[in-house]
C-alpha positions in Angstrom: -27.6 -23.0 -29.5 -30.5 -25.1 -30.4 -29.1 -28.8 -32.1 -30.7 -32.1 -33.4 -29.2 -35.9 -33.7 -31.1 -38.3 -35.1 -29.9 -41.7 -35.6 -31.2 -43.2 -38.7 -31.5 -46.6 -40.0 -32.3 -46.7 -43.7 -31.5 -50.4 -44.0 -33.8 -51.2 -41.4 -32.3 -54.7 -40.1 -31.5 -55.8 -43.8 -27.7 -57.1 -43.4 -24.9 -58.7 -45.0 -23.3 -60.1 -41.9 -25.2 -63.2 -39.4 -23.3 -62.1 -36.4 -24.2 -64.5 -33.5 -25.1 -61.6 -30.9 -26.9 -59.2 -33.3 -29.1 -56.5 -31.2 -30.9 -55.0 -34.1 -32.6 -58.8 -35.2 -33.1 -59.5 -31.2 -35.2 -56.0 -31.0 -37.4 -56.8 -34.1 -38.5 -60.3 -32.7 -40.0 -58.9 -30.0 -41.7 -56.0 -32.6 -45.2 -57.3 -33.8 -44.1 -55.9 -37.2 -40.9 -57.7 -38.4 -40.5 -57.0 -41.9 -37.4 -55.2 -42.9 -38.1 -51.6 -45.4 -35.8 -50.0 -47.2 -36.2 -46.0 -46.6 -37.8 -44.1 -49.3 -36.4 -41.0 -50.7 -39.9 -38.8 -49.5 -39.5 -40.6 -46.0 -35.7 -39.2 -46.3 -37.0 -35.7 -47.6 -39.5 -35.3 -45.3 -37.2 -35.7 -42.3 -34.8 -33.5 -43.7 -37.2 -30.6 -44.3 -38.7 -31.0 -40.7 -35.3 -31.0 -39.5 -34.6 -27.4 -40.7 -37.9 -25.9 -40.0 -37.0 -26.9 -36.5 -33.7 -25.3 -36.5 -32.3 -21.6 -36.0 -29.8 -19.6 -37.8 -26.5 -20.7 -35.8 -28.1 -24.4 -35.3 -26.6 -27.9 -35.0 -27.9 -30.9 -36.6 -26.0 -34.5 -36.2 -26.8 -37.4 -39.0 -25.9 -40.6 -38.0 -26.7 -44.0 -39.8 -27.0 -47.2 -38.5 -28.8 -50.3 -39.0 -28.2 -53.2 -39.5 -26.3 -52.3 -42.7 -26.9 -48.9 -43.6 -24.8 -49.2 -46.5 -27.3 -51.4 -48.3 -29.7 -48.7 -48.9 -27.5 -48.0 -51.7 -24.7 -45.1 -52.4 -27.8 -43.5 -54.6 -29.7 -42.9 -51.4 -27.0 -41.1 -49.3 -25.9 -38.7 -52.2 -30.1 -38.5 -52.4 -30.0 -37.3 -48.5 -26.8 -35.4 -48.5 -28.1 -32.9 -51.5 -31.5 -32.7 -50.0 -30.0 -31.8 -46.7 -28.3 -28.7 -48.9 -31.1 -27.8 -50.5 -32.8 -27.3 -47.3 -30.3 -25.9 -45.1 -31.0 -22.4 -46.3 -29.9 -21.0 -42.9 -26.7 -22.6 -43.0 -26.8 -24.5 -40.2 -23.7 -26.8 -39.0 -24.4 -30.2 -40.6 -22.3 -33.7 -39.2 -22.5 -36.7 -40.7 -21.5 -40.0 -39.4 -22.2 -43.7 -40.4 -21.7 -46.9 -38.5 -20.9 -50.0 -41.1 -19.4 -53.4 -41.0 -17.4 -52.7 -44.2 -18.1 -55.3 -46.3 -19.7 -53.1 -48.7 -17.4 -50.0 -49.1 -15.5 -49.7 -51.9 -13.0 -46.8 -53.4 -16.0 -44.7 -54.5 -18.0 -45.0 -51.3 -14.7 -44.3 -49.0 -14.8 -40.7 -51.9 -18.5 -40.3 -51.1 -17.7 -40.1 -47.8 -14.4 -38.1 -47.6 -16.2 -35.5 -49.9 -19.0 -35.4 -47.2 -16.9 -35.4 -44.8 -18.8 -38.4 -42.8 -17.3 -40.0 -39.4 -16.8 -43.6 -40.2 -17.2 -46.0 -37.5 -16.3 -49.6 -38.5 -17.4 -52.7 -36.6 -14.1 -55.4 -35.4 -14.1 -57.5 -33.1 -10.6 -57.3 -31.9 -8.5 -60.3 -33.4 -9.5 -62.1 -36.5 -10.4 -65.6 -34.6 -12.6 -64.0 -32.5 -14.5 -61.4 -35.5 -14.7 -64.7 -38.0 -16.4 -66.8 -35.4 -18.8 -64.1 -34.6 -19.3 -61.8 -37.9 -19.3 -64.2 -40.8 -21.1 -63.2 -43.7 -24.3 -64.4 -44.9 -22.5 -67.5 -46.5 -21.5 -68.2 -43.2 -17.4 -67.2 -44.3 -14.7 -64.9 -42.1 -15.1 -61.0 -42.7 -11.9 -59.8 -41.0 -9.5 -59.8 -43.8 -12.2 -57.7 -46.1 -12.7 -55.3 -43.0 -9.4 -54.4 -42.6 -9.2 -53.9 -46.4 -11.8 -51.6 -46.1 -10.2 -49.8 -43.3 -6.9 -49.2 -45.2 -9.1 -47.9 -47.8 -10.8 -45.5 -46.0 -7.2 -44.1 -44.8 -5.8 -44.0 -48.0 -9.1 -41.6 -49.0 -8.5 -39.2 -45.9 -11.6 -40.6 -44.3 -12.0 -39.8 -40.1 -12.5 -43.7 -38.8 -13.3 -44.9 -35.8 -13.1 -48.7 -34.4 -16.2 -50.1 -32.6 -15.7 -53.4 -30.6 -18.4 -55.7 -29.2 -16.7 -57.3 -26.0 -17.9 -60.7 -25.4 -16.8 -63.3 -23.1 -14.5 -64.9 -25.2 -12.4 -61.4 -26.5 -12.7 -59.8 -23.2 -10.3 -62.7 -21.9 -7.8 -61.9 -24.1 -7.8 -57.9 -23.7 -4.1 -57.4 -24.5 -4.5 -59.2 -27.8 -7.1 -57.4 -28.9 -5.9 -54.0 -27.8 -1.8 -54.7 -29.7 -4.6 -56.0 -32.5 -6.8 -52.9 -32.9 -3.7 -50.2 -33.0 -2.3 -52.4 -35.4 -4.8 -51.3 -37.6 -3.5 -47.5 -37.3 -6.7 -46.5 -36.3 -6.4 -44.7 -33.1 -10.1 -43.7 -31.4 -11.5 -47.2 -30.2 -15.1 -48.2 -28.5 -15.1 -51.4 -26.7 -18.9 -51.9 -25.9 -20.2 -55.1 -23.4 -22.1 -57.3 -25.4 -26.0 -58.0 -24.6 -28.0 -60.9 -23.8 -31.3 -61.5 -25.9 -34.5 -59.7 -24.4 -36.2 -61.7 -21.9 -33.6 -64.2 -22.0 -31.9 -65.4 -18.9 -28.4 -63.6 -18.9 -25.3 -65.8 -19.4 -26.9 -68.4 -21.3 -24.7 -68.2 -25.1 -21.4 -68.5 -25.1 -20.6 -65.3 -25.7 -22.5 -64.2 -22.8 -21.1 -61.1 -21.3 -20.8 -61.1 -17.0 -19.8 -57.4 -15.6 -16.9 -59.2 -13.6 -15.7 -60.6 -16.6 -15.9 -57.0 -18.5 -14.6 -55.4 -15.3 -11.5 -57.2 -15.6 -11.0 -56.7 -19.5 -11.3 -52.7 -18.3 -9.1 -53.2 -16.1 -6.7 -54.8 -18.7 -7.6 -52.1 -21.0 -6.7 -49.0 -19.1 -3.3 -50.4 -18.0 -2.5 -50.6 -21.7 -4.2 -47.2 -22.4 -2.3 -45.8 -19.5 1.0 -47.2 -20.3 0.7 -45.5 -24.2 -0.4 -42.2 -22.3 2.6 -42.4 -20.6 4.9 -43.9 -24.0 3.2 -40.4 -25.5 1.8 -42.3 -28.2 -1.9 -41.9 -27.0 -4.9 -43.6 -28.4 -8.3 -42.7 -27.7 -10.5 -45.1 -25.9 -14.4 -43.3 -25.6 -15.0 -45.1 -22.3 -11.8 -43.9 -20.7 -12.2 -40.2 -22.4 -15.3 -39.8 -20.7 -14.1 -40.9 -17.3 -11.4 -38.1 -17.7 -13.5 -35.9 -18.8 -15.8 -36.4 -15.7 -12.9 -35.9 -13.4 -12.1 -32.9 -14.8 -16.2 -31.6 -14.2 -17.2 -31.8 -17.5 -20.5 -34.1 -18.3 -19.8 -37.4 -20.5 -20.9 -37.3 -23.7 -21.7 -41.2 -23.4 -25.6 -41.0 -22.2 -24.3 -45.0 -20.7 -21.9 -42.9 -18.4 -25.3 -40.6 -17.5 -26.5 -42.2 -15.1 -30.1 -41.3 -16.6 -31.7 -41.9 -20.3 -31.8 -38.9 -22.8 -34.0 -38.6 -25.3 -32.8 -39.6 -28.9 -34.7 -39.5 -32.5 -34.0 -43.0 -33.4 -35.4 -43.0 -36.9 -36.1 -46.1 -38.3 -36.7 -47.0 -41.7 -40.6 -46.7 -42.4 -40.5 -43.0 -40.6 -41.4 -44.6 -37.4 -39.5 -42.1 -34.2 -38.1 -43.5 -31.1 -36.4 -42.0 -28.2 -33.4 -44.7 -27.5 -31.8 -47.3 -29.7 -32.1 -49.8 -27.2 -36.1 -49.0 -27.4 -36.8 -49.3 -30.8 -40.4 -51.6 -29.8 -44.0 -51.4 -30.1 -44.2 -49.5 -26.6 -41.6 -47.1 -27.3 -42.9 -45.6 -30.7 -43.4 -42.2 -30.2 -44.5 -40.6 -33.9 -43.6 -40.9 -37.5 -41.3 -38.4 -39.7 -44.7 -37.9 -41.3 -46.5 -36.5 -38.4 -46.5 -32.6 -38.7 -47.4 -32.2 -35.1 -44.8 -33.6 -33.8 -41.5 -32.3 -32.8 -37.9 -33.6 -32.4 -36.2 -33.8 -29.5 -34.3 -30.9 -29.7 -30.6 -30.0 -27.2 -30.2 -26.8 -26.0 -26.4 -25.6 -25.6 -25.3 -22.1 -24.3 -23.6 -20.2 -27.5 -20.1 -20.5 -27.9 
């Protein structure tokens, strides 16, 4: 079975949130071009109809937004992309979305967007709410945790599939028990706990929230023995890191391309059209094409049929 997954950014690295550690702004400093676009609805179109040339009867094809803030693009543009995605999906291929948001911008009629589309939503909290306001204020610079975890009771109350992603730094790793009891708390039960990065070219371990792999060994550590103990209380919660390593032991590849050992080719697709192969390599040197170029193609996954 032949599938795409393309990971868009329609936002670009326009965001509502200044948090400390950002990834997205650090990439686009080192980018000779750092203006942010918004996507248009023809650059949307245009990857959509590629997209389903590209695929067979039988096909896959993953959507996944990210961004910055991907909701900022506007609730106009994803209804925009999910009927244009209908329109050209004449062979009826399997179609997933999923979207990767701080919150701050969902409200009750994007949480029915989304549980009519039936979109994967992936919310960004840093474990404990002193930790996430010190990190992830807004632009004015105030806490964002109380109006996250608004957003996530929303999105349960509408039926909508969440998942919780948390950036580990030096300060919440420390305190991995806290933030574990903090995150179920929130009822949501798949978790990602990701180690935070250093700036490019920066010498590691220079911010405060500077991440060492001792220090994130030890919050695994802490991590599993909670995960463990809930496996073992049969109330299981679903951490992606320690799903994988199961998974592995059981002779199955991870799905995590971290957990690899190699890099896999993506179609990062930023704003302006522009493809890349890794979200970690969205610069100058890694731009492969653009959405607009009709001879190129997408890096496509071939799966045996089920």
């Amino acid at each position: 079975m032949k599938q795409l997954q393309f990971l868009i950014k329609p936002a670009a690295g326009h965001c509502n949130m200044r948090c400390h550690y950002c990834f997205y702004r650090d990439e686009q400093q080192n980018c000779t071009d750092t203006e942010d676009y918004m996507m248009s609805l023809a650059t949307a179109e245009t990857l959509i109809r590629r997209c389903f040339a590209e695929l067979d009867k039988g096909g896959f094809v993953s959507f996944a937004f990210q961004g910055g803030e991907p909701t900022l693009a506007g609730l106009d543009f994803f209804r925009f992309f999910t009927q244009t995605v209908q329109k050209y999906n004449q062979k009826r291929v399997t179609v997933q979305y999923a979207i990767q948001t701080n919150g701050l911008a969902v409200t009750e009629e994007w949480a029915e967007f989304f549980s009519k589309e039936h979109f994967l939503v992936g919310i960004s909290l840093d474990g404990t709410p002193d930790v996430h306001d010190a990190l992830r204020p807004d632009a004015q610079g105030n806490g964002t945790w109380e109006k996250v975890t608004q957003t996530i009771e929303l999105l349960r109350r509408c039926g909508v599939e969440c998942n919780l992603l948390c950036v580990v730094t030096k300060r919440l790793a420390k305190k991995a028990e806290r933030v574990y009891k903090s995150m179920k708390a929130s009822g949501v039960r798949y978790l990602q706990f990701i180690p935070c990065l250093d700036p490019l070219g920066e010498k590691e371990g220079q911010n405060p929230w500077s991440l060492t792999p001792e220090i994130y060994g030890e919050a695994l550590k802490s991590l599993f023995d909670l995960w463990f103990e809930d496996i073992r209380k049969g109330t299981m919660v679903s951490i992606r890191e320690f799903d994988n390593w199961l998974s592995m032991l059981k002779g199955f590849p991870p799905e995590a391309c971290s957990q690899t050992g190699r890099c896999s080719m993506q179609n990062i697709i930023e704003a302006d059209g522009g493809v890349y192969p890794c979200d970690f390599y969205v610069l100058d040197n890694c731009r492969i094409a653009n959405v607009q170029d009709e001879k190129f193609r997408f890096f496509q996954g071939i799966f045996p049929e089920m």
